[in-house]
C-alpha positions in Angstrom: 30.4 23.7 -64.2 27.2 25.8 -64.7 25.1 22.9 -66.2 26.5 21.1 -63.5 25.2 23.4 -60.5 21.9 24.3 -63.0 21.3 20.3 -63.1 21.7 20.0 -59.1 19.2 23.3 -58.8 16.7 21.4 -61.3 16.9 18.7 -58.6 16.9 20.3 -55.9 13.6 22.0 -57.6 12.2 18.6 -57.9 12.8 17.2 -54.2 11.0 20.3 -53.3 8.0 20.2 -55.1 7.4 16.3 -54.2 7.8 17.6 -50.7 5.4 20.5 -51.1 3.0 17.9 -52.9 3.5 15.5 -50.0 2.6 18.2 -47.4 -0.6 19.2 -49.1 -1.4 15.4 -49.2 -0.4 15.4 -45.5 -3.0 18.5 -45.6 -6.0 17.4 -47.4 -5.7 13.9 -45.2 -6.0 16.0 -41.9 -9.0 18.1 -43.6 -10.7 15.0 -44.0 -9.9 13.4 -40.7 -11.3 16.7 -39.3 -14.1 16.5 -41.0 -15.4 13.7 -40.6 -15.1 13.3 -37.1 -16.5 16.8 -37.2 -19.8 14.7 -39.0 -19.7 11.9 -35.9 -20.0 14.2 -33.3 -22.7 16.0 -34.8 -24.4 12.8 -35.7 -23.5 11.8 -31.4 -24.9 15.2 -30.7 -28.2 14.5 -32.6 -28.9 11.1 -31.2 -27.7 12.2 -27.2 -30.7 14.9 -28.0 -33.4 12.7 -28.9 -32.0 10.1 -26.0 -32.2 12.7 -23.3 -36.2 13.8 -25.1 -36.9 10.3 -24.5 -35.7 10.2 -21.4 -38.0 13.0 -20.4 -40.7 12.2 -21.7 -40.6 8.7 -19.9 -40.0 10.9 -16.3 -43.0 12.8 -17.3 -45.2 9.6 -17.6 -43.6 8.1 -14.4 -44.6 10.9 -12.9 -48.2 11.2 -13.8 -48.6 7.5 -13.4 -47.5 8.0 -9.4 -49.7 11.1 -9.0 -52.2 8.7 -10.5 -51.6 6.2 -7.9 -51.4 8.7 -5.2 -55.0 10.2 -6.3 -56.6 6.7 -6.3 -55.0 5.6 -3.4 -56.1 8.8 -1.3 -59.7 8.3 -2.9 -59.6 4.3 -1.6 -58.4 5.4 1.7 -61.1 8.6 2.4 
């Protein structure tokens, strides 16, 4: 009866560990996940900076290009 219930605990041993080893799969897969979308916001970060520079940069000229205009035009007018 012993080797009996010692056989059932060896199994029971070994349903446990291939749980415990699919949970730190389960783990490891979510680590990744994480990290990597952890990577494509930074990367979406990076690229919304340098949009939103370029964007500014192109106001900037707008704007000196109309107080251009409005410099000429006021010298063409007086």
């Amino acid at each position: 009866m012993q080797r009996n219930e010692l056989a059932e605990c060896k199994e029971l041993q070994v349903v446990a560990a291939k749980k415990v080893r699919l949970m730190e799969m389960r783990v490891d897969l979510k680590n990744v996940q994480i990290t990597s979308f952890q990577a494509i916001r930074d990367t979406q970060a990076a690229d919304i900076k340098k949009f939103k520079r370029l964007v500014w940069k192109k106001n900037v000229q707008i704007a000196g290009l109309v107080v251009l205009s409005a410099v000429l035009g006021y010298e063409l007018v007086f």
